[in-house]
N, CA, C and O atoms as a GROMACS GRO file, in nm:
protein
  588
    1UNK      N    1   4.599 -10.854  13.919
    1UNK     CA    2   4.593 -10.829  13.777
    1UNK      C    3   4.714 -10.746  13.734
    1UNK      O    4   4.723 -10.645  13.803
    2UNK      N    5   4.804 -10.757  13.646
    2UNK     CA    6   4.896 -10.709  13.566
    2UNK      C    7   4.852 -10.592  13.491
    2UNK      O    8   4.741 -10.613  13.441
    3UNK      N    9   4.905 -10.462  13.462
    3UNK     CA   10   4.901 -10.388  13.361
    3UNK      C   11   4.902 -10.426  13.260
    3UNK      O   12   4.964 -10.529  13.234
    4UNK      N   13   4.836 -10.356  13.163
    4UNK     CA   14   4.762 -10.479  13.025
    4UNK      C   15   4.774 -10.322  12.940
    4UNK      O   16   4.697 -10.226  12.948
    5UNK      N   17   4.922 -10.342  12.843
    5UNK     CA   18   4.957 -10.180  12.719
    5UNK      C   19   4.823 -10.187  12.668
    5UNK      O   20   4.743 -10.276  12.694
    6UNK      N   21   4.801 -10.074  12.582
    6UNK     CA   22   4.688  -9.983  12.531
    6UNK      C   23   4.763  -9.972  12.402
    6UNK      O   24   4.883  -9.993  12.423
    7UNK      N   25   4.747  -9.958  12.329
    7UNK     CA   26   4.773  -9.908  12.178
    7UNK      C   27   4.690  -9.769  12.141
    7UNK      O   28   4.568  -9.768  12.124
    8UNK      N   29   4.786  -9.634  12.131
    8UNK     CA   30   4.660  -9.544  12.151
    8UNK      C   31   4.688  -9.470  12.013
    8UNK      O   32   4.798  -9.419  11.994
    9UNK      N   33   4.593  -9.463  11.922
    9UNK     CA   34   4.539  -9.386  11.804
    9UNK      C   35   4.516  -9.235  11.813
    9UNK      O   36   4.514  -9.186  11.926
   10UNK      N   37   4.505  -9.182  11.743
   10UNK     CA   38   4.479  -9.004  11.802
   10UNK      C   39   4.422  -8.958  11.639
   10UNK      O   40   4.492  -8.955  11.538
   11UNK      N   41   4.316  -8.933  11.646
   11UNK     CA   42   4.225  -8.911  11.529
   11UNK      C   43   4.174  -8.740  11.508
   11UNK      O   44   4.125  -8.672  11.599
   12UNK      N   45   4.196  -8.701  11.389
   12UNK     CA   46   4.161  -8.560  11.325
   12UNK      C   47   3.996  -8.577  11.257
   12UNK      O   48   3.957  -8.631  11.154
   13UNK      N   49   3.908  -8.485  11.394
   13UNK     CA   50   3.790  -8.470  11.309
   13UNK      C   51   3.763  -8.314  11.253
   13UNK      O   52   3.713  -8.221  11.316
   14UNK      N   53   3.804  -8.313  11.140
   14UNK     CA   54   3.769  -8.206  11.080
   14UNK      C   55   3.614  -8.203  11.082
   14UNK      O   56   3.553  -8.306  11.112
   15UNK      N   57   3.561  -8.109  11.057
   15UNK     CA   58   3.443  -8.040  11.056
   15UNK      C   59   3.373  -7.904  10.932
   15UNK      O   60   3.431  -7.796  10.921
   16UNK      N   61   3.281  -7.929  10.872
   16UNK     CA   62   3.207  -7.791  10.799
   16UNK      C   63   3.082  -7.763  10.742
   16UNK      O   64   3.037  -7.800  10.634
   17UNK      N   65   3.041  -7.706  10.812
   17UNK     CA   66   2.875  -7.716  10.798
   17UNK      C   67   2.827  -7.816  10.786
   17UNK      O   68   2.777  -7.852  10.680
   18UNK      N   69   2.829  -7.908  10.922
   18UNK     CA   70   2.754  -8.045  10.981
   18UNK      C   71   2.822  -8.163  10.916
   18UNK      O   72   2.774  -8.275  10.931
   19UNK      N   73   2.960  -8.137  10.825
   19UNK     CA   74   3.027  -8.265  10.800
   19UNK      C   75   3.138  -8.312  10.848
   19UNK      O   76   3.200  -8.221  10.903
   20UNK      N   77   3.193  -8.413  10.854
   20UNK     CA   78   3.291  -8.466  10.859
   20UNK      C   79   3.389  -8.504  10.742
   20UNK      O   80   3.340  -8.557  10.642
   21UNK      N   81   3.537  -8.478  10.747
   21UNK     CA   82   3.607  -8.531  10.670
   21UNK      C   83   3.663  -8.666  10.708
   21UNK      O   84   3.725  -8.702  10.808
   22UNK      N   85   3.621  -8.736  10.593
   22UNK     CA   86   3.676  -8.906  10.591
   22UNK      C   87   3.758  -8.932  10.497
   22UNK      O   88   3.748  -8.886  10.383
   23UNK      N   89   3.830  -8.996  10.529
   23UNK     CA   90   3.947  -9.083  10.368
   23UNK      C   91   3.950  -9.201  10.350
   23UNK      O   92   3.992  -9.263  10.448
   24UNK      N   93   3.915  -9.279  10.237
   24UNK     CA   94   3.878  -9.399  10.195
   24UNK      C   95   4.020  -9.446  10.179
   24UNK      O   96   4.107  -9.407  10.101
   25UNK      N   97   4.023  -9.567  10.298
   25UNK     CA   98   4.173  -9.630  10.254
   25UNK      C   99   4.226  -9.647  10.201
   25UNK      O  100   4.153  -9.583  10.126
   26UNK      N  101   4.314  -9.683  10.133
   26UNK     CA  102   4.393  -9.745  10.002
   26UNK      C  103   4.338  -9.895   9.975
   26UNK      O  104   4.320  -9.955  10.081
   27UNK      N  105   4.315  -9.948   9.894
   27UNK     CA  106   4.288 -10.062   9.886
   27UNK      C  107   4.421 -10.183   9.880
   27UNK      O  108   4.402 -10.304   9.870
   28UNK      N  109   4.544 -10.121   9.889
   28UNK     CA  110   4.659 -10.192   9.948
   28UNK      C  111   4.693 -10.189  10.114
   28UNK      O  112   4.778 -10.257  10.172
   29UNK      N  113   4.603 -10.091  10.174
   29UNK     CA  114   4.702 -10.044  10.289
   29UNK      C  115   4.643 -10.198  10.435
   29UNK      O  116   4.546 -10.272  10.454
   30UNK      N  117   4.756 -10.174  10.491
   30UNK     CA  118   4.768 -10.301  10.588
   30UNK      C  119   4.653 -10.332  10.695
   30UNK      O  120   4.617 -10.438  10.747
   31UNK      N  121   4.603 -10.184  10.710
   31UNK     CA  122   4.444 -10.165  10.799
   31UNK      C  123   4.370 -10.155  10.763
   31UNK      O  124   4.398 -10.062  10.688
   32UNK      N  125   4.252 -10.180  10.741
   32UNK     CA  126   4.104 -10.145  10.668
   32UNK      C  127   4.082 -10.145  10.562
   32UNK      O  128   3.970 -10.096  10.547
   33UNK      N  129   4.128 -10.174  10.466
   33UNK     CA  130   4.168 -10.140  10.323
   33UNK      C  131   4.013 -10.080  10.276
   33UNK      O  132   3.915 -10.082  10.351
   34UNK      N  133   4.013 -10.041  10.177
   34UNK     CA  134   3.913  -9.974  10.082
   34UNK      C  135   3.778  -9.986  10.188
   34UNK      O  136   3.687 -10.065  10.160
   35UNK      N  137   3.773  -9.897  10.314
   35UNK     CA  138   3.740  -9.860  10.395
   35UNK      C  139   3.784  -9.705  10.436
   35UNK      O  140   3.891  -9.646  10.447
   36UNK      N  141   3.626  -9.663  10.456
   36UNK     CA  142   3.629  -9.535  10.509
   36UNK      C  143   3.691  -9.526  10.663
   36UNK      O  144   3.685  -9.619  10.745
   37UNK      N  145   3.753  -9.397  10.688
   37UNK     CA  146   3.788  -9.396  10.836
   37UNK      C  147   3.848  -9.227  10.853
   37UNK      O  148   3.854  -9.156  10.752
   38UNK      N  149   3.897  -9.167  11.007
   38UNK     CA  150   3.948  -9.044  10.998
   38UNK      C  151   4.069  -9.042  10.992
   38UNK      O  152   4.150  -9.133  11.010
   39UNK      N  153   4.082  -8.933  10.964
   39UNK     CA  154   4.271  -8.909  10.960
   39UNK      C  155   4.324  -8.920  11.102
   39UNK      O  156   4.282  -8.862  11.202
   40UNK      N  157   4.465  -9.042  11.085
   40UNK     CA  158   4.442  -9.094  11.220
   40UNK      C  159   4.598  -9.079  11.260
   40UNK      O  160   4.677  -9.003  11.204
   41UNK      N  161   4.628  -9.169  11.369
   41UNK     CA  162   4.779  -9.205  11.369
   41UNK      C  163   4.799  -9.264  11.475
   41UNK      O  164   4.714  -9.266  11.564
   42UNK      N  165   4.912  -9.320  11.485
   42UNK     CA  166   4.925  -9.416  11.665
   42UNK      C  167   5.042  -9.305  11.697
   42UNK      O  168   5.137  -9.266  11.630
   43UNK      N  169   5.002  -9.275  11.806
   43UNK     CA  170   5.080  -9.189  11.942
   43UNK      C  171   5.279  -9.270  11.916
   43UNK      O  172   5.313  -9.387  11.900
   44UNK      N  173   5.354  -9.158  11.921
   44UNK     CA  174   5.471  -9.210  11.905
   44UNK      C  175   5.565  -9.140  12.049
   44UNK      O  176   5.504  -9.098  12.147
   45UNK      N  177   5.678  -9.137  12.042
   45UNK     CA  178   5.722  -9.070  12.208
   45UNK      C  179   5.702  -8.894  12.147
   45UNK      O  180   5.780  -8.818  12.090
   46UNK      N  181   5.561  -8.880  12.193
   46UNK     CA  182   5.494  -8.744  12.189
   46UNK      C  183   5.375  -8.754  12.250
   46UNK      O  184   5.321  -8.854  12.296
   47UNK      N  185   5.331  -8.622  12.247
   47UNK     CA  186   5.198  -8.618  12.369
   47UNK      C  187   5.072  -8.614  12.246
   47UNK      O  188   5.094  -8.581  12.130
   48UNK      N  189   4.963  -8.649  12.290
   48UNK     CA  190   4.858  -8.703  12.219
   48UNK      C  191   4.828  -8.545  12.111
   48UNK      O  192   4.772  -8.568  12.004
   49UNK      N  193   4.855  -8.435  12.134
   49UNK     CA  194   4.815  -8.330  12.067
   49UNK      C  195   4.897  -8.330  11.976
   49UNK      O  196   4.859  -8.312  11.860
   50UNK      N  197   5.038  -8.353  12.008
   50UNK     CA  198   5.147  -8.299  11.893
   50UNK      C  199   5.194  -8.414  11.816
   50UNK      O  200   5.298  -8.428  11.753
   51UNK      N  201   5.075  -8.509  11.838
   51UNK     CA  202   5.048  -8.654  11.719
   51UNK      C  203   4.938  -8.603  11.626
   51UNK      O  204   4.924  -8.644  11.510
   52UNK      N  205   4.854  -8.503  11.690
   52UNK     CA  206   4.735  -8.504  11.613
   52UNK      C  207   4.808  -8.412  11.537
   52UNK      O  208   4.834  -8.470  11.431
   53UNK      N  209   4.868  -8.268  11.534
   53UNK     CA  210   4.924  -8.191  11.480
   53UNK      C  211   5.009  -8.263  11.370
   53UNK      O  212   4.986  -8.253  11.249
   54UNK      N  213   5.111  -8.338  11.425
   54UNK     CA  214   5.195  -8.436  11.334
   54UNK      C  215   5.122  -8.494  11.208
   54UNK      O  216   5.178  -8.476  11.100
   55UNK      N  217   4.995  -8.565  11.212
   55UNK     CA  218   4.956  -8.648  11.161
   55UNK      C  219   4.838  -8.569  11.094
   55UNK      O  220   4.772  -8.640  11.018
   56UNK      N  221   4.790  -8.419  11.104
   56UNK     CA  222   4.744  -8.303  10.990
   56UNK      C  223   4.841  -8.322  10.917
   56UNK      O  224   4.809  -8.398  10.826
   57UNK      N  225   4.985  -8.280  10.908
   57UNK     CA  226   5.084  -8.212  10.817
   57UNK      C  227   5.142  -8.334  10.775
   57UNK      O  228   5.208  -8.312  10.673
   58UNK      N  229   5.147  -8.461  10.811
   58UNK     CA  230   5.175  -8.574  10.740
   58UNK      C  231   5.072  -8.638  10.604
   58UNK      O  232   5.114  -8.647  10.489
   59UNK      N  233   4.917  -8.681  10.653
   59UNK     CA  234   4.839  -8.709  10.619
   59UNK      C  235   4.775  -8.631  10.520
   59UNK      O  236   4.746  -8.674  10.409
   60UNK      N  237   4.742  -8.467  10.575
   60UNK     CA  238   4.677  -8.404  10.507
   60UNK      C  239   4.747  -8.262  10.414
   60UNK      O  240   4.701  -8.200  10.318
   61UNK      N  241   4.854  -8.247  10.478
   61UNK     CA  242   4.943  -8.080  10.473
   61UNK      C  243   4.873  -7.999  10.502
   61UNK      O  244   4.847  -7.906  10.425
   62UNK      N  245   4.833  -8.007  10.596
   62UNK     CA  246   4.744  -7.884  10.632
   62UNK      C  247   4.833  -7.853  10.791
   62UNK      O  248   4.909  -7.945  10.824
   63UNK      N  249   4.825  -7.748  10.873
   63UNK     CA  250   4.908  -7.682  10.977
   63UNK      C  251   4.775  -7.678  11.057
   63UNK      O  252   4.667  -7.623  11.036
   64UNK      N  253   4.819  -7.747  11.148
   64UNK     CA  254   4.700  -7.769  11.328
   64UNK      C  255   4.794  -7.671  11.455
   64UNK      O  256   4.916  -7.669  11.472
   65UNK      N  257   4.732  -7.628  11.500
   65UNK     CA  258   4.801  -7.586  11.630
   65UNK      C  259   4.690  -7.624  11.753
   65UNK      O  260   4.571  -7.610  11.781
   66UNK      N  261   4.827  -7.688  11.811
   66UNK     CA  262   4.761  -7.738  11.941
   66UNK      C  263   4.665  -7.695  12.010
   66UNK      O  264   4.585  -7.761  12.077
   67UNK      N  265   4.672  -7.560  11.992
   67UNK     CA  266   4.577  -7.487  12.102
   67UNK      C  267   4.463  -7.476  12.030
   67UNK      O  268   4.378  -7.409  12.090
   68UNK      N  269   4.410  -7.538  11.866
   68UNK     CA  270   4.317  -7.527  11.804
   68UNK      C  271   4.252  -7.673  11.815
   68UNK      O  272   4.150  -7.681  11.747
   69UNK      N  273   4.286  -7.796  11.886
   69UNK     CA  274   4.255  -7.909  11.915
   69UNK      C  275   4.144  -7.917  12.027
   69UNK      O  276   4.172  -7.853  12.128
   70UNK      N  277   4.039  -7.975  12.030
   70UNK     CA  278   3.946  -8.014  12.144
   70UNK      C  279   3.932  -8.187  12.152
   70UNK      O  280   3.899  -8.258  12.057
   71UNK      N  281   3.966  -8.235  12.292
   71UNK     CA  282   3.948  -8.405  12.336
   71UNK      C  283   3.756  -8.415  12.276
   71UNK      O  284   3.675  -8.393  12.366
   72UNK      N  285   3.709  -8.441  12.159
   72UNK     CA  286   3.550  -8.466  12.190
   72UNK      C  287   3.495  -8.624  12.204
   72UNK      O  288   3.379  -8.665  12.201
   73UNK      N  289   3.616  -8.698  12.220
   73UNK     CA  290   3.557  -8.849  12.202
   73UNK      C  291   3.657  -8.934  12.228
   73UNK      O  292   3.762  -8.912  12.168
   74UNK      N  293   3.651  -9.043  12.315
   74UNK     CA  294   3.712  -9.136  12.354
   74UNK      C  295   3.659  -9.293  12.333
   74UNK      O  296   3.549  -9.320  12.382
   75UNK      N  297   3.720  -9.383  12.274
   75UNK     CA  298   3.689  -9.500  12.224
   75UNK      C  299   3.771  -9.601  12.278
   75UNK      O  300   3.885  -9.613  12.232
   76UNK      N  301   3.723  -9.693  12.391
   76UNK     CA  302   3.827  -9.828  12.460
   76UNK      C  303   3.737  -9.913  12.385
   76UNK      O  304   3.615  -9.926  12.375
   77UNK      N  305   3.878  -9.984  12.319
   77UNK     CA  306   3.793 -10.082  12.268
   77UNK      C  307   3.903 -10.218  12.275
   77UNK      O  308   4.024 -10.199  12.266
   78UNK      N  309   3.853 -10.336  12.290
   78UNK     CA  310   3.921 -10.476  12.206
   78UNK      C  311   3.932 -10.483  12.063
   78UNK      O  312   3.844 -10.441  11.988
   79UNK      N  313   4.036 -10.534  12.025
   79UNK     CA  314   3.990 -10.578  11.901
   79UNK      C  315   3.966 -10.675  11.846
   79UNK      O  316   4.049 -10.762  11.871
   80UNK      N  317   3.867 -10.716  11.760
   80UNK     CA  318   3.803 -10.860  11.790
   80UNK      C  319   3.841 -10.962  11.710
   80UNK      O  320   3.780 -11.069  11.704
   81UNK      N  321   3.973 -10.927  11.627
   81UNK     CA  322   4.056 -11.052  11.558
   81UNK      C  323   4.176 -11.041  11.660
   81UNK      O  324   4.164 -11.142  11.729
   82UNK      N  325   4.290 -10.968  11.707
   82UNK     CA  326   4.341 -10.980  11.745
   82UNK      C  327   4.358 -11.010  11.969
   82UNK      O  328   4.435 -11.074  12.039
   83UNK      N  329   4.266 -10.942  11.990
   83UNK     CA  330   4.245 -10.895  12.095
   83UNK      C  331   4.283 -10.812  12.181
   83UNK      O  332   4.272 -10.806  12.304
   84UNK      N  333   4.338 -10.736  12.092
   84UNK     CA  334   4.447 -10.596  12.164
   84UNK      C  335   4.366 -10.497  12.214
   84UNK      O  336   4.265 -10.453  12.160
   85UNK      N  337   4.408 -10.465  12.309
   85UNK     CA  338   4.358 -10.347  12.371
   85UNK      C  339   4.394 -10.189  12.318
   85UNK      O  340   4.510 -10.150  12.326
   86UNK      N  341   4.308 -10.119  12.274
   86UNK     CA  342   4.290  -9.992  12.224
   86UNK      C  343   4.226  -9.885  12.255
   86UNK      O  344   4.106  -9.893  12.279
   87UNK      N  345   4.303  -9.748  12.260
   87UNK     CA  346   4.239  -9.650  12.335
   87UNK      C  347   4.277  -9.526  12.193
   87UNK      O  348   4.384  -9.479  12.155
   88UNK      N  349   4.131  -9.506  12.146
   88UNK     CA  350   4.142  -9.439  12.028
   88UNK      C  351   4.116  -9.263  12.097
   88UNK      O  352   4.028  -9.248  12.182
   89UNK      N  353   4.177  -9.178  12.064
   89UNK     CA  354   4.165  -9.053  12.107
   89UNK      C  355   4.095  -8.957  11.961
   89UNK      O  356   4.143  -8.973  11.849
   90UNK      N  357   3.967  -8.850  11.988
   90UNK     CA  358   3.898  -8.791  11.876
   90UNK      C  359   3.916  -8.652  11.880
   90UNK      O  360   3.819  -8.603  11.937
   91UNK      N  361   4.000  -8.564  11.842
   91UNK     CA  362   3.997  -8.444  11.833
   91UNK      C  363   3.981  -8.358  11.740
   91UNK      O  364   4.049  -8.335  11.640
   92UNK      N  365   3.856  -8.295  11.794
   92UNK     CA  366   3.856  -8.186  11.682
   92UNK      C  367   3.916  -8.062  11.680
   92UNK      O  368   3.969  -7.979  11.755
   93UNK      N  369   3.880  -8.089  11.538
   93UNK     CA  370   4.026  -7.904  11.444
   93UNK      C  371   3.889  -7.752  11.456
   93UNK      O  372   3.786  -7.719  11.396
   94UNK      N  373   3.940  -7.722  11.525
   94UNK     CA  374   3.884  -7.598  11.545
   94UNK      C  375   3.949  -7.474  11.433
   94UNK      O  376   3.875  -7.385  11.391
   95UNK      N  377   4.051  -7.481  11.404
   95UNK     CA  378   4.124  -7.404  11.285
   95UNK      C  379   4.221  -7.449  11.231
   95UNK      O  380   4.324  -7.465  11.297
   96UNK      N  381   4.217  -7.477  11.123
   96UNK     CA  382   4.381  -7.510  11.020
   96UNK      C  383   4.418  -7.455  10.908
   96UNK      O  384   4.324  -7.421  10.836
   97UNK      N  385   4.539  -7.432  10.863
   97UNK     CA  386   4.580  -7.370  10.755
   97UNK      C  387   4.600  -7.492  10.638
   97UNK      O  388   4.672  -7.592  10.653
   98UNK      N  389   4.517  -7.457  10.517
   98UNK     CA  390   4.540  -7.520  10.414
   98UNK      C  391   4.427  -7.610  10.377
   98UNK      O  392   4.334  -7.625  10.456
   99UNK      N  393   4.429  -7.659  10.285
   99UNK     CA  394   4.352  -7.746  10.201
   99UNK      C  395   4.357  -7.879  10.242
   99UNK      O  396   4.462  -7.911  10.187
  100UNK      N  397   4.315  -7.988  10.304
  100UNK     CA  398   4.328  -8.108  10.316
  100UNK      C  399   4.372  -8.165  10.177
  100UNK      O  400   4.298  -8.138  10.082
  101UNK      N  401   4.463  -8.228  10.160
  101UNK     CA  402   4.498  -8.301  10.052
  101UNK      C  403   4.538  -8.414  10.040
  101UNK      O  404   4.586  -8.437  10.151
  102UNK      N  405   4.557  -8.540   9.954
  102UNK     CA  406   4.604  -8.641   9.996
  102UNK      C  407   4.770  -8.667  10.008
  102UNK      O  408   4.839  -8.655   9.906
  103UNK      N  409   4.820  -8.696  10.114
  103UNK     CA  410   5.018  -8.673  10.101
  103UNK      C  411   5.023  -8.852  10.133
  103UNK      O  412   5.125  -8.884  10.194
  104UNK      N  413   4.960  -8.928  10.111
  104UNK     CA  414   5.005  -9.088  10.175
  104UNK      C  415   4.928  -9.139  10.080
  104UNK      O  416   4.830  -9.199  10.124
  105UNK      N  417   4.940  -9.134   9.935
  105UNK     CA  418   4.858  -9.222   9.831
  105UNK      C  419   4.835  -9.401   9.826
  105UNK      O  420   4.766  -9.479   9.760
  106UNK      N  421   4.917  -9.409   9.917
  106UNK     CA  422   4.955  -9.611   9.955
  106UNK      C  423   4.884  -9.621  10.082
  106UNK      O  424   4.892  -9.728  10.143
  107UNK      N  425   4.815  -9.522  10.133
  107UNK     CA  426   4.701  -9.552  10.253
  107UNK      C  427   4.573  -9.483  10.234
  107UNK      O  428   4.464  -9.521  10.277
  108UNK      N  429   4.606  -9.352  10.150
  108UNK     CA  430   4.471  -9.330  10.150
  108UNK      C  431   4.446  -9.238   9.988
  108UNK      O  432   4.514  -9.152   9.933
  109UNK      N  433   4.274  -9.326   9.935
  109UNK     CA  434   4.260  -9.276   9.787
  109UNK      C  435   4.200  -9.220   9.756
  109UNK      O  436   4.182  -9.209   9.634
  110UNK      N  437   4.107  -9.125   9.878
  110UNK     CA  438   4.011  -9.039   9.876
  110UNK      C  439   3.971  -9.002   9.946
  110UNK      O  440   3.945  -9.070  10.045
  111UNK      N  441   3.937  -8.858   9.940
  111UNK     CA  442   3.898  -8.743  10.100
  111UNK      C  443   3.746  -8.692  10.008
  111UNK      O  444   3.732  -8.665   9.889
  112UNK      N  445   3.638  -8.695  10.130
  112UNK     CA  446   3.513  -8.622  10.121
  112UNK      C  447   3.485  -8.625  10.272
  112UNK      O  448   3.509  -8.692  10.372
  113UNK      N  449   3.410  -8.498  10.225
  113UNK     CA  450   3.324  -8.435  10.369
  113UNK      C  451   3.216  -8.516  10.297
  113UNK      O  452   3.187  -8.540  10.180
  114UNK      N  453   3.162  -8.553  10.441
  114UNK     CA  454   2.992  -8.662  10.431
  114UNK      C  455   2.932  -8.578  10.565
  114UNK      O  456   2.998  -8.510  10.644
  115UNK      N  457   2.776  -8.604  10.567
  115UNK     CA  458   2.707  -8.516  10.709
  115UNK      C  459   2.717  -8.633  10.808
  115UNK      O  460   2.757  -8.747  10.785
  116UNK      N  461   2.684  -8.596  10.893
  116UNK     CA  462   2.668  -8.710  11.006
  116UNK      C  463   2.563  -8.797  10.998
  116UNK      O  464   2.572  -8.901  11.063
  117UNK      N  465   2.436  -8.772  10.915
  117UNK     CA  466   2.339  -8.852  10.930
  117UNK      C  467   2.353  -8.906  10.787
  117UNK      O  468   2.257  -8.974  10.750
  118UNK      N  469   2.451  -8.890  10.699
  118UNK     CA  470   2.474  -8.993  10.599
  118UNK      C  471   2.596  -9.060  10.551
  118UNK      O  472   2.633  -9.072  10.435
  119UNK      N  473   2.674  -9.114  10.694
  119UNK     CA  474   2.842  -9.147  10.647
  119UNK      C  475   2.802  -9.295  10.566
  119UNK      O  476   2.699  -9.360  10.546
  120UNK      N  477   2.952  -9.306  10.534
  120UNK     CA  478   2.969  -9.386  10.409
  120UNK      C  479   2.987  -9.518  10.458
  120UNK      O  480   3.000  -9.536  10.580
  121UNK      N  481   2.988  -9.605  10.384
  121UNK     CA  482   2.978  -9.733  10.424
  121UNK      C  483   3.073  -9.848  10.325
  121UNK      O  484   3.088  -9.817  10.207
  122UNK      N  485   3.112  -9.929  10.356
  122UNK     CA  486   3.220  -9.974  10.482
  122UNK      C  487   3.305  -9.835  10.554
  122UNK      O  488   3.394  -9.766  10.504
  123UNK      N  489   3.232  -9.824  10.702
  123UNK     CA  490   3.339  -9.755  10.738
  123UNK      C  491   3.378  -9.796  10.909
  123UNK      O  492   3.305  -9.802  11.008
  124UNK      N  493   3.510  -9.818  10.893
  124UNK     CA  494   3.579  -9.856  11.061
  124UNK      C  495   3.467  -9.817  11.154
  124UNK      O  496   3.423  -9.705  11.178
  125UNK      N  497   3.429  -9.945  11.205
  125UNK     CA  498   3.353 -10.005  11.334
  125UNK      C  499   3.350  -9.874  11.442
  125UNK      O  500   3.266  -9.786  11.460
  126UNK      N  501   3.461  -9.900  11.496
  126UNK     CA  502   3.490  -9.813  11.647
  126UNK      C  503   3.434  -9.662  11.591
  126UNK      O  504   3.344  -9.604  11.652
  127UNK      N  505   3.512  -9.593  11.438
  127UNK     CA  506   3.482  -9.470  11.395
  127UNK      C  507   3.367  -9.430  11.366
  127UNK      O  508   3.341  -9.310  11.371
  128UNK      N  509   3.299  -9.499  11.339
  128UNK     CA  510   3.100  -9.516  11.330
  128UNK      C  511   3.051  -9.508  11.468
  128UNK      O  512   2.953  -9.436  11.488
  129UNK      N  513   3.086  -9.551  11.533
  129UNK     CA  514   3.025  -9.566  11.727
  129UNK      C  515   3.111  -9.413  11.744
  129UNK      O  516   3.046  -9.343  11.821
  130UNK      N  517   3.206  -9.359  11.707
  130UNK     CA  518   3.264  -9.256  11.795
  130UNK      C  519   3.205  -9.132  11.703
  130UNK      O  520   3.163  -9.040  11.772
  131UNK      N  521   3.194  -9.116  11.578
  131UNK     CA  522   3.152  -9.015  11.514
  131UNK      C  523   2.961  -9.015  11.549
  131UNK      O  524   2.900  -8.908  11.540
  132UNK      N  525   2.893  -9.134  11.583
  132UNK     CA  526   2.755  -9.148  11.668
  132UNK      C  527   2.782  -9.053  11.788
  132UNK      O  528   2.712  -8.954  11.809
  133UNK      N  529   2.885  -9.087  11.864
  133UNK     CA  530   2.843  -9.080  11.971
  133UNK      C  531   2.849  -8.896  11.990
  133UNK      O  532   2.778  -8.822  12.058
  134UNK      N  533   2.979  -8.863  11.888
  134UNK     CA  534   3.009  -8.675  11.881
  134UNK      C  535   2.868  -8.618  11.905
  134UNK      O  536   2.818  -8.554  11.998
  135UNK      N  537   2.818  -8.668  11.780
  135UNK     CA  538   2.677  -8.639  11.695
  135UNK      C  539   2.566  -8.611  11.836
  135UNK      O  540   2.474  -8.530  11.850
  136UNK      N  541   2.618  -8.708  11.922
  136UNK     CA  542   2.487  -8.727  12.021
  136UNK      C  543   2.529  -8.671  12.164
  136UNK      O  544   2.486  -8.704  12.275
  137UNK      N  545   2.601  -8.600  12.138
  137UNK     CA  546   2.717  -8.505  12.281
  137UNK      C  547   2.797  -8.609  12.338
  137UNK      O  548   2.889  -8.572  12.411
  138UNK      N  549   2.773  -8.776  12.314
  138UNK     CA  550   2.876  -8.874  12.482
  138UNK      C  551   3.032  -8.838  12.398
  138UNK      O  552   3.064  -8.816  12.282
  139UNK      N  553   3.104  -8.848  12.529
  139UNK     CA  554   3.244  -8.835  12.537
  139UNK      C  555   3.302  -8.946  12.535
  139UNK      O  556   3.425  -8.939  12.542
  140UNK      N  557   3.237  -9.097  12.525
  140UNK     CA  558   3.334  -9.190  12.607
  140UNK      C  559   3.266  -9.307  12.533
  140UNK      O  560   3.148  -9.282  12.507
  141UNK      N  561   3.314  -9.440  12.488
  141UNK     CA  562   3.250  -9.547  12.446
  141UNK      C  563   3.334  -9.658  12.457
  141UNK      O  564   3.440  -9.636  12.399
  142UNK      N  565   3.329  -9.757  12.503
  142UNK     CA  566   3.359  -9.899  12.490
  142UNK      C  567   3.290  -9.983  12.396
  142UNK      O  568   3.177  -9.980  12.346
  143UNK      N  569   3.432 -10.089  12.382
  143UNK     CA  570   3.334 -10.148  12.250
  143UNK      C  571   3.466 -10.296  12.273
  143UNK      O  572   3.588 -10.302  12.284
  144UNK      N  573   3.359 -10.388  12.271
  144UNK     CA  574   3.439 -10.524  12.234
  144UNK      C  575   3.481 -10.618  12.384
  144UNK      O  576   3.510 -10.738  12.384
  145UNK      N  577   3.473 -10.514  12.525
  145UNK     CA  578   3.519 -10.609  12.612
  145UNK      C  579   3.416 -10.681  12.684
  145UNK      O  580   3.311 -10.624  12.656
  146UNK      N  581   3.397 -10.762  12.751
  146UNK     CA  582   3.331 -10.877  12.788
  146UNK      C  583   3.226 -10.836  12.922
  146UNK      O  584   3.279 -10.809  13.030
  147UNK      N  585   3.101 -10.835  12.910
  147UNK     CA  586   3.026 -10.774  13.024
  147UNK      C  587   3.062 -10.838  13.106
  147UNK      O  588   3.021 -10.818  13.221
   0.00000   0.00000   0.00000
């Protein structure tokens, strides 16, 4: 068997008194459109923390420090139009400076905190199984490959 690339995502779960922050896509943008999902980003030549950091102060303007990041969730998944292989990374913000705000209006048209036992709907597949699984302590989920 051949090495088979990963496409790896690195996702900001903010947190506050039992919620989550989500941002409702843009209804132009190229992924999910007018779909809920977390503040996310694909891994670039950097290490998975200082994407998540990157992609606070891009996405949100808000200031992450690495050492305020925790790994709480891991998502391998297929994807089931294309069939690409994906390894979504979930970290939560233990402290940040600033206000979440919107800085990418052509991807995303709205930020709310929702609780865990009432997220919003349409919202990204994999991010529903991985924000379940926080909720329920697992660290780890597959989704899409072939028993």
């Amino acid at each position: 068997m051949r090495p088979h690339p990963n496409v790896i995502g690195v996702h900001l779960v903010f947190e506050r008194a039992g919620r989550v922050l989500l941002g409702l896509r843009s209804s132009t943008s190229p992924y999910a459109a007018s779909t809920w999902h977390l503040p996310a980003g694909h891994l670039e030549d950097e290490s998975a923390t200082a994407c998540a950091v990157r992609e606070a102060r891009e996405e949100l303007g808000v200031t992450v420090h690495e050492q305020d990041l925790r790994l709480v969730h891991v998502v391998h998944h297929r994807d089931p139009e294309d069939h690409g292989a994906r390894m979504q990374m979930l970290f939560r913000v233990l402290d940040y400076e600033g206000t979440p705000t919107i800085c990418e209006p052509d991807r995303c048209a709205d930020l709310r905190w929702w609780a865990y036992g009432a997220l919003p709907t349409p919202l990204v597949d994999y991010t529903a199984v991985a924000l379940t699984g926080i909720a329920a302590g697992r660290t780890y989920t597959e989704m899409g490959w072939p028993a």
